[in-house]
N, C-alpha and C positions, 0 to 999 in steps of 0.2 A: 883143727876144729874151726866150722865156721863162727862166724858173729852174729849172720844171719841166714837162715834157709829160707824161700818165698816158695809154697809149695800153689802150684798154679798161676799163669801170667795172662790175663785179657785183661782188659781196660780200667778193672779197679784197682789194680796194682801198682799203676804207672808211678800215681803222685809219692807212693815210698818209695819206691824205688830212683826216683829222682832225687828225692830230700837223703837219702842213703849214700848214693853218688856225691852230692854236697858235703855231706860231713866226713865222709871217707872211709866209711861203714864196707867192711866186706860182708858180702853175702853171694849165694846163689839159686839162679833162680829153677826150678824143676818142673816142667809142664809137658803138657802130648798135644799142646793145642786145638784141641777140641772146644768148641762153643757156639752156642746157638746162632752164632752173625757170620760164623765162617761158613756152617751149616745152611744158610740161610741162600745167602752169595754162590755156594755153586748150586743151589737147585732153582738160582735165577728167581727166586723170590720177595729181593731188595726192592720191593718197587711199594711202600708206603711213605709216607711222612711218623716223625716220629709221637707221642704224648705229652712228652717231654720238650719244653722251649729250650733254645738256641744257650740260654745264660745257666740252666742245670744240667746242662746234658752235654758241656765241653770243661774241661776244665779253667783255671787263672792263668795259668801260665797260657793255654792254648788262645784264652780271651784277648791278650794284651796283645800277642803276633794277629789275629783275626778279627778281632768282635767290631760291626760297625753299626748294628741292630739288634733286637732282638725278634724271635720270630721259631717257627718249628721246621727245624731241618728235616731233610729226608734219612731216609735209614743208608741212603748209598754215601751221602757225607758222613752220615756217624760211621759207617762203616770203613770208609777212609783213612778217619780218625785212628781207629785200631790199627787198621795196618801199619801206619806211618812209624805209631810208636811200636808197634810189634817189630817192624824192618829195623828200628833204632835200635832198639836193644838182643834183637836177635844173637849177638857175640854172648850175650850172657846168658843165654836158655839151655837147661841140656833139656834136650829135647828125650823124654822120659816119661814114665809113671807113676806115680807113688803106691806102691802097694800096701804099705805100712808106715806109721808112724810111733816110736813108742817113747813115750814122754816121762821124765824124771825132775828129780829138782832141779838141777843146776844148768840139765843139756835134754837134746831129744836126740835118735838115732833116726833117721829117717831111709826106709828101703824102697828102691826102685824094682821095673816090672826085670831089669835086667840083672841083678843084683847085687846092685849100688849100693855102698853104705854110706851114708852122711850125716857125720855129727855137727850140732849147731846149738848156741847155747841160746837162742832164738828163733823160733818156728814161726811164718806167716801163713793161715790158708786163706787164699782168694782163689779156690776154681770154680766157684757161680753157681747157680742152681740149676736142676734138671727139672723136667715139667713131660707130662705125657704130648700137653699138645702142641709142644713143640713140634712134633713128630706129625701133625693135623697141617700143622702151616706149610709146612713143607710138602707134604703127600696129596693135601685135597685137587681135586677136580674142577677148578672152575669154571671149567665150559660146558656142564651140564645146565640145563636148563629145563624149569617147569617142574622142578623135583622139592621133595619136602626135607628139610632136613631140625634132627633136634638137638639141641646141646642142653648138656644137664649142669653146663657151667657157664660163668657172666664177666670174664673182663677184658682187658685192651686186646689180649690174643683174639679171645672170643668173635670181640668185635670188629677188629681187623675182619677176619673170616666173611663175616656177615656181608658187612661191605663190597667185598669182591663178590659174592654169592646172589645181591641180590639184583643187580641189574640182567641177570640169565632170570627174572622171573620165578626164581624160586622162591620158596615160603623157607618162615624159618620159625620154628618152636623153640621156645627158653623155658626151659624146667627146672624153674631154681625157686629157692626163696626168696629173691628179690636181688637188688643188686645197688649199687648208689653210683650213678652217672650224672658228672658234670661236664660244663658249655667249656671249651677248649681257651676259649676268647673272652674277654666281657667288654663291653662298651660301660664306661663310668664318666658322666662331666665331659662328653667329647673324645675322650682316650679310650682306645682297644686295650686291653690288656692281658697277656697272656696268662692264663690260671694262676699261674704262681708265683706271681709277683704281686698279686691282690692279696696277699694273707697279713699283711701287717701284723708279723707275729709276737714283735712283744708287748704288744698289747695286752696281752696276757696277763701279765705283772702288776698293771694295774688291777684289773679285775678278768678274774678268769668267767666267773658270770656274764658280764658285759659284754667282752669277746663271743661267748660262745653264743650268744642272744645276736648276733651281729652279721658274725663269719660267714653264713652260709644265703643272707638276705632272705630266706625265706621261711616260710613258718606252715605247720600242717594244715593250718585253714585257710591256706591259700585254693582259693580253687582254679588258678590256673598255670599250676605247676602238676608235672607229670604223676607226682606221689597224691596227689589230691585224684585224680582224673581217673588212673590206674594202678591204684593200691597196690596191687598183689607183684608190681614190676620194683617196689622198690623195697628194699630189704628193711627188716625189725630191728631197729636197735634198741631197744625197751633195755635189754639184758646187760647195757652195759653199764657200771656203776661206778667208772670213775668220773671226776668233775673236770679232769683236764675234756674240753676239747675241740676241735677233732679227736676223735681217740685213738690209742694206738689200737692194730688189729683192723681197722678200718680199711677195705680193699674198694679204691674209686676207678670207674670207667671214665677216660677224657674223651670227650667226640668235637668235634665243628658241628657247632649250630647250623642248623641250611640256612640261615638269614648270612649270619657273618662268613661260611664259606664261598655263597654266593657274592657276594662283594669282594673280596677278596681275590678269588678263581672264576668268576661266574664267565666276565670276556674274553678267556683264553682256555677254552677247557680241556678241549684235546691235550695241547699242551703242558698242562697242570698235572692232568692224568696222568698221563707219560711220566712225569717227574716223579709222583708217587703220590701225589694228594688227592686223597680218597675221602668223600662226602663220606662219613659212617655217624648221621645222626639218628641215633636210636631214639631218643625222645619221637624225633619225627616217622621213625620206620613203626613205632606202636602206635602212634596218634595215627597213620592212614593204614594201618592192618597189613602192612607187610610182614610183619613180625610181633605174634602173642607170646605173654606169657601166662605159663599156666604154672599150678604148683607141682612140687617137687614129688608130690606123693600120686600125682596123673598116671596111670598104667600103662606100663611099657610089657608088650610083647615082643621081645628080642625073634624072637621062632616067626611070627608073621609081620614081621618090622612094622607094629603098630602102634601109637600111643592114643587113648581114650583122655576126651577132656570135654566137660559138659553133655554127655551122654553120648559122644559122635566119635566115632572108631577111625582113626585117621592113619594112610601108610605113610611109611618117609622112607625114605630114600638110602642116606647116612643117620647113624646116632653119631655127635663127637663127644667123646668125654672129658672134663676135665679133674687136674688134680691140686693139691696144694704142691707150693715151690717146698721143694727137697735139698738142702745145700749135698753137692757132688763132692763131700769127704770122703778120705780113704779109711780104713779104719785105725782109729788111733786107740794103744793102749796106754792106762794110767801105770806109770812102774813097769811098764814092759808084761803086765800079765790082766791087769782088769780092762775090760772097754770102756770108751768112754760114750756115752749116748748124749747127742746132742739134746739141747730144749733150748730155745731161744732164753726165754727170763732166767737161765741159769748163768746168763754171759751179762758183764757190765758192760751196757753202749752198745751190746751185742758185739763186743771188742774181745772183752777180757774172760774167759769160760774159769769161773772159778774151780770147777777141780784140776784143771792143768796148773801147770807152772812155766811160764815167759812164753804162753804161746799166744796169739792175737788172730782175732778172725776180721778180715777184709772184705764185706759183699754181698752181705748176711742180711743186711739189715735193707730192705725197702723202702722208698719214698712213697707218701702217702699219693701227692700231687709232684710235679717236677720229677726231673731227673736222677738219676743216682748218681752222677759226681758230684751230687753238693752233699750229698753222703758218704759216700768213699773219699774223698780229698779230705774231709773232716777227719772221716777214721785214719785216712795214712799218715797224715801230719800227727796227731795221736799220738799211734803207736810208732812212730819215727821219734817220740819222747819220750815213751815210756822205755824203749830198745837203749837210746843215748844216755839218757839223764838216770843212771840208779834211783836217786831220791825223789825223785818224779814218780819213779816205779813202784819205791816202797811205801809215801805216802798213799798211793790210790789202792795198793794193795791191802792194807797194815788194815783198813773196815771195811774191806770188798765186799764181805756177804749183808752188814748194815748197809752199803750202798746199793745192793741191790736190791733189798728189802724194799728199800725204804723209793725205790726207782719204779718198781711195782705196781705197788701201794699207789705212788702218785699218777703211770700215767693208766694201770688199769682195774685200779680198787679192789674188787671182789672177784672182779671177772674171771672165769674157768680161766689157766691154760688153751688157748685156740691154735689154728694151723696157720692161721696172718699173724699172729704174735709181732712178727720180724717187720711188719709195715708201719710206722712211725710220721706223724708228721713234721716234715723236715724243716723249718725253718722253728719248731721247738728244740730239735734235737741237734742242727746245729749249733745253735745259742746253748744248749749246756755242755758240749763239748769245746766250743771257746773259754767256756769259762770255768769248765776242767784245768783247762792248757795258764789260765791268764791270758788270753790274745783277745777279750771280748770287749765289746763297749760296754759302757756303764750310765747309767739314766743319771748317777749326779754328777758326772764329768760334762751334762749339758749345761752350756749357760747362754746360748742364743735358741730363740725359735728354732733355725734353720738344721740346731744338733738334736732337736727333738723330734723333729721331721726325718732326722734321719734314723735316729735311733727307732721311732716307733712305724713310721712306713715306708721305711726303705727295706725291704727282705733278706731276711736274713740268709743270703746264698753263702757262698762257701768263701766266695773271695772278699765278701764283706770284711772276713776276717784274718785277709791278709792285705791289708792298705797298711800295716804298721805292725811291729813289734816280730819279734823273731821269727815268725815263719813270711814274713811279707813278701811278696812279689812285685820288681818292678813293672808300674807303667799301671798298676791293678787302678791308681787313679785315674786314669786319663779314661779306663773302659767305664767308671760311674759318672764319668761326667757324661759319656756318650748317652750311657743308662737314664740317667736325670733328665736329660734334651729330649730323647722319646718320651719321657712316662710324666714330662714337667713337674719333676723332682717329686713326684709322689702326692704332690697336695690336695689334689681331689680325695685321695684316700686317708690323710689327716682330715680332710674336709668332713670326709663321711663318718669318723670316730667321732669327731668333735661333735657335729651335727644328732648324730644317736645317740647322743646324751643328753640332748634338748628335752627327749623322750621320755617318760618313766617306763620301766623295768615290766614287762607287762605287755598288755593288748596293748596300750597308747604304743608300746616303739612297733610292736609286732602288725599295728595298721599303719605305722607309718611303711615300714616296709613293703607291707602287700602294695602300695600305693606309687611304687615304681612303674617308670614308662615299661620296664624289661625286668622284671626276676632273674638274681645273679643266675642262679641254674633250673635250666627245665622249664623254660616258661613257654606253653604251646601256642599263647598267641602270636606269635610273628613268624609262626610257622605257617599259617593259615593262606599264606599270599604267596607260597612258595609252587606250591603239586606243581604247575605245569614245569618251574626248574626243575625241580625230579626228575620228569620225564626227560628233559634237554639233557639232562648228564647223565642218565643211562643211555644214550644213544651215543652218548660222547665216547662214554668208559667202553660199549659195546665198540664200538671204532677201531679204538684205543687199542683194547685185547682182542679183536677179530672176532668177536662174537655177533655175527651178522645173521645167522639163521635163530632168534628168539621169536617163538611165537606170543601170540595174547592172547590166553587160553583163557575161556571161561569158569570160575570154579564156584561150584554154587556150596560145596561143600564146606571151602574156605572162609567165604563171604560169613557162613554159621558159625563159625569158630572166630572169627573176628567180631562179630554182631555180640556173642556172649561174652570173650573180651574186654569190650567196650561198654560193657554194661552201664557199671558207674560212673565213666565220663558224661556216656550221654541222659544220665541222670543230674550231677553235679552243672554242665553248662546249661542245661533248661531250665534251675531254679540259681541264676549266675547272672548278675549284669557286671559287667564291665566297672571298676572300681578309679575308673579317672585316672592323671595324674594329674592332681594338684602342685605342688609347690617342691618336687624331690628335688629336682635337676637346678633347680634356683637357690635353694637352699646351698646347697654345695658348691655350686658356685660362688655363690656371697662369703663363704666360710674358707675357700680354695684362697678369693682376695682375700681377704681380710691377711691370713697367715700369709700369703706370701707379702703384704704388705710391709708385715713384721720379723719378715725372716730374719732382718740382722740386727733385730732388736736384742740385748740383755734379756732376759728370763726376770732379774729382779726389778728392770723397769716396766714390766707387764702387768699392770694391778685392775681388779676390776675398781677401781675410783678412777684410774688414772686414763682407760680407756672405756669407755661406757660400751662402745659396740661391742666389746670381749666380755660382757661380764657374763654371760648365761654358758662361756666356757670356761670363765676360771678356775672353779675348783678343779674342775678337770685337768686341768693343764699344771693346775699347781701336784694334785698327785702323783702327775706323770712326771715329774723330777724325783719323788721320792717314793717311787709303787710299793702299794703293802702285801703283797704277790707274791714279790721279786725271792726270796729266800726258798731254797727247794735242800730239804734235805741230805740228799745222796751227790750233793754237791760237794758236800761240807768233808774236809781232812780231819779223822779225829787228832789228839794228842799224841802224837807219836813217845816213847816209852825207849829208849834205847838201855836194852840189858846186858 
């Protein structure tokens, strides 16, 4: 019998499977290697950049041999990545099926397509999820041109799509409920920053109010963010009723702002192209009507491929559809005779599926923003603990369904069962899975500034929490100090907590924010000076991909569908002046000095008598050593009972 089975092997598996190796864990691994990136690579469609930046989307160990910035790789380097470790451990695959899995207390029996039997008193599945439009990325046509096409779904696949679609001049209809698209990049105090290193996330602990008044810089009475301008593009969250957030279930689109890809890629385009970086600003393709959207209930004639929106009968081309992610299990029986049906909130961490027994799910779980290794490396180390350590196993088990309860509850209140369930925001969910483990930092272990700064804006990625203690990896210091030199240890972003609590709770902070030179996301103004670059890089991209016969068709019928569109933008900017920037950018800067002035100050020699410039931060700073947040119940071991 084995110790351990791994049923599925691509890229979220590696980090147990290393840590297994280490401890001298036998297992084997059972896979057919099938997956979306192998899929991708022979139908020669590697050629984007990835969502995901350079520090969530490799692993710790990969960081410490690599990392010299941060930045978003292309899909042919992440795809590298896989192979490398796929060719590493290729000795240990049987290259197989799983037809069957049938699960007991003690062991599982697990059947291949060939009829392999393998017993294991440990089951892993990591084989990934399946998606219809996978099957869209691969197959589309992008050399047509002048055609209309409609998708009745909205995120990174989606948008990919679009992107290569619309330099052929095609139109593109979005028939959804809306969708929630953020700036890839953000300029803060001087710093670029990639999306996911701007979440300062436990911040939370202090106040989950505050945070969530914060996180996103913008607010619905902004009128110059895309949700103001064009309502019906950006989805409802009215229905969701937990206080955590971001919330889980939350599905976000990343794009390149055209202001920062232009700077970025602007003098070398061709080039760029080529590599895989693809302008796909949707904010900006609905601000100039290359792409509407309309609601979900607009009429579709499948039979004369038309969809009706605002009274005007429009043909298209392609419909694409999309679906929710499906994890690609085999079917597992409970006892060897009932099935077992997945539900996400039925699984702890999305790890532990309470009616099995020692089986662990790897790959399940989605990143809201970032990468999934700083979700999967969390889950491997995990369940690389719970597999080794018994008592590790029977505390977390001994009130698995209190903790899931009570996991729920916290990060989605009331809210139905959804098909995002599984999307999570990852720098909350690694912070409770460190401190499942014990591997986590702790707010009253600060006693310099400089441990506060790290504790509250330094992100919480995956290797945060292996700088020390049993799953540590060497050298993981030397890649934060890299980290810290780019992002100047985080202070502009201490700056801007501290600074937002100058504010009261309210209009006063929510005009402080609209009063940014740039809205963290979706802000149309700096998009305004961009059109003719548009045009420069579809002529680039058209180059690039040979697409050199695009006509400029006239379409009067399009221009209607854009004009109705556009309705309430060009209602909102006519009764809209321009809201200044005042004092953001100075502020933060004054508060970036200040703190790092003090970084190696004592904590208890920081008083507001003792530094007059700190005192309209103190309280603040004094809660942040001991947040009243900080306790999350599905955290907590009950009493164990030994009978």
């Amino acid at each position: 019998m084995k110790d351990v089975c791994i049923v599925g092997f691509g890229f979220t598996a590696v980090p147990l499977v290393r840590e297994l190796d280490a401890s001298g864990t036998d297992y084997q691994i059972i896979s057919d290697g099938d997956n979306v990136w192998s899929s991708l690579s022979e139908n020669d469609r590697l050629d984007f950049d990835l969502v995901s930046n350079y520090l969530s989307s490799f692993y710790s160990f990969d960081l410490v041999k690599d990392f010299e910035k941060d930045y978003y790789p292309t899909s042919r380097e992440f795809y590298a990545m896989h192979k490398r470790w796929g060719k590493f451990y290729q000795d240990r695959v049987l290259k197989e099926m799983v037809v069957r899995v049938d699960n007991y207390e003690d062991h599982s029996v697990i059947l291949t397509n060939s009829g392999k039997t393998i017993k294991a008193r440990h089951v892993v599945f990591s084989t990934g999820y399946g998606r219809a439009i996978h099957k869209d990325l691969n197959e589309i046509d992008y050399t047509v041109t002048n055609k209309t096409f409609v998708l009745n779904t909205m995120g990174d696949s989606a948008n990919l799509i679009i992107s290569k679609l619309l330099p052929g001049n095609n139109k593109i209809i979005i028939r959804t409920k809306g969708f929630d698209p953020l700036d890839k990049v953000i300029p803060i105090a001087g710093i670029t920053f990639t999306l996911d290193q701007l979440e300062f996330h436990n911040f939370r602990y202090v106040s989950q109010e505050h945070y969530s008044s914060i996180i996103t810089g913008k607010t619905d009475s902004n009128p110059f963010v895309l949700a103001t301008q064009f309502p019906s593009s950006v989805r409802d969250m009215s229905h969701i009723t937990t206080k955590s957030t971001p919330s889980s279930g939350t599905i976000v689109i990343k794009y390149w702002p055209v202001d920062l890809y232009a700077k970025e890629f602007g003098d070398n385009l061709e080039e760029n192209i080529a590599k895989g970086y693809l302008l796909n600003d949707i904010a900006m393709w609905i601000k100039t009507g290359k792409v509407i959207v309309v609601p979900p209930e607009s009429k579709i004639d499948f039979d004369k491929k038309t969809i009706s929106y605002g009274g005007i009968e429009r043909s298209f081309y392609q419909y694409v559809t999309g679906d929710a992610e499906k994890p690609k299990l085999p079917p597992i029986m409970i006892n060897g005779d009932t099935p077992f049906e997945y539900k996400y909130r039925e699984n702890f961490m999305g790890v532990i599926p309470k009616k099995l027994n020692n089986v662990y799910l790897i790959g399940y779980t989605r990143p809201m923003t970032g990468g999934v290794a700083n979700i999967s490396e969390m889950q491997s180390i995990f369940t690389h603990k719970l597999i080794t350590q018994p008592n590790f196993l029977r505390d977390i088990r001994y009130n698995l369904e209190e903790r899931i309860d009570n996991y729920n509850k916290h990060y989605y209140g009331s809210t139905p069962p959804g098909k995002t369930d599984h999307s999570v925001y990852y720098g909350f969910y690694t912070d409770d899975i460190a401190r499942l483990m014990g591997i986590d930092f702790k707010p009253k272990e600060c006693t310099k500034m400089k441990d506060l700064v790290f504790y509250y804006a330094f992100p919480n990625n995956a290797f945060k929490y292996r700088l020390r203690g049993e799953y540590a990896v060497e050298g993981i210091d030397k890649v934060v100090e890299k980290i810290n030199k780019q992002y100047k240890d985080f202070m502009a972003i201490f700056a801007y907590v501290l600074t937002s609590n100058t504010r009261n709770m309210g209009e006063d902070r929510s005009d402080w924010l609209k009063q940014q030179k740039r809205a963290f996301f979706n802000d149309m103004r700096p998009k305004d000076a961009y059109n003719s670059f548009v045009e420069k890089y579809f002529k680039a991209f058209r180059k690039v991909k040979n697409l050199n016969q695009v006509e400029d068709i006239f379409d009067e019928e399009w221009n209607q569908l854009v004009k109705i569109a556009g309705k309430t933008r060009d209602e909102v900017i006519k009764e809209t002046e321009d809201l200044g920037t005042p004092k953001w950018s100075e502020e933060i800067h004054a508060a970036a000095d200040l703190v790092r002035s003090l970084a190696v100050n004592d904590l208890g020699a920081i008083s507001d008598q003792s530094i007059e410039k700190f005192h309209e931060h103190f309280k603040l700073l004094a809660s942040m050593k001991d947040p009243q947040e900080y306790d999350m119940p599905y955290l907590k071991t009950a009493q164990f009972v030994e009978v």
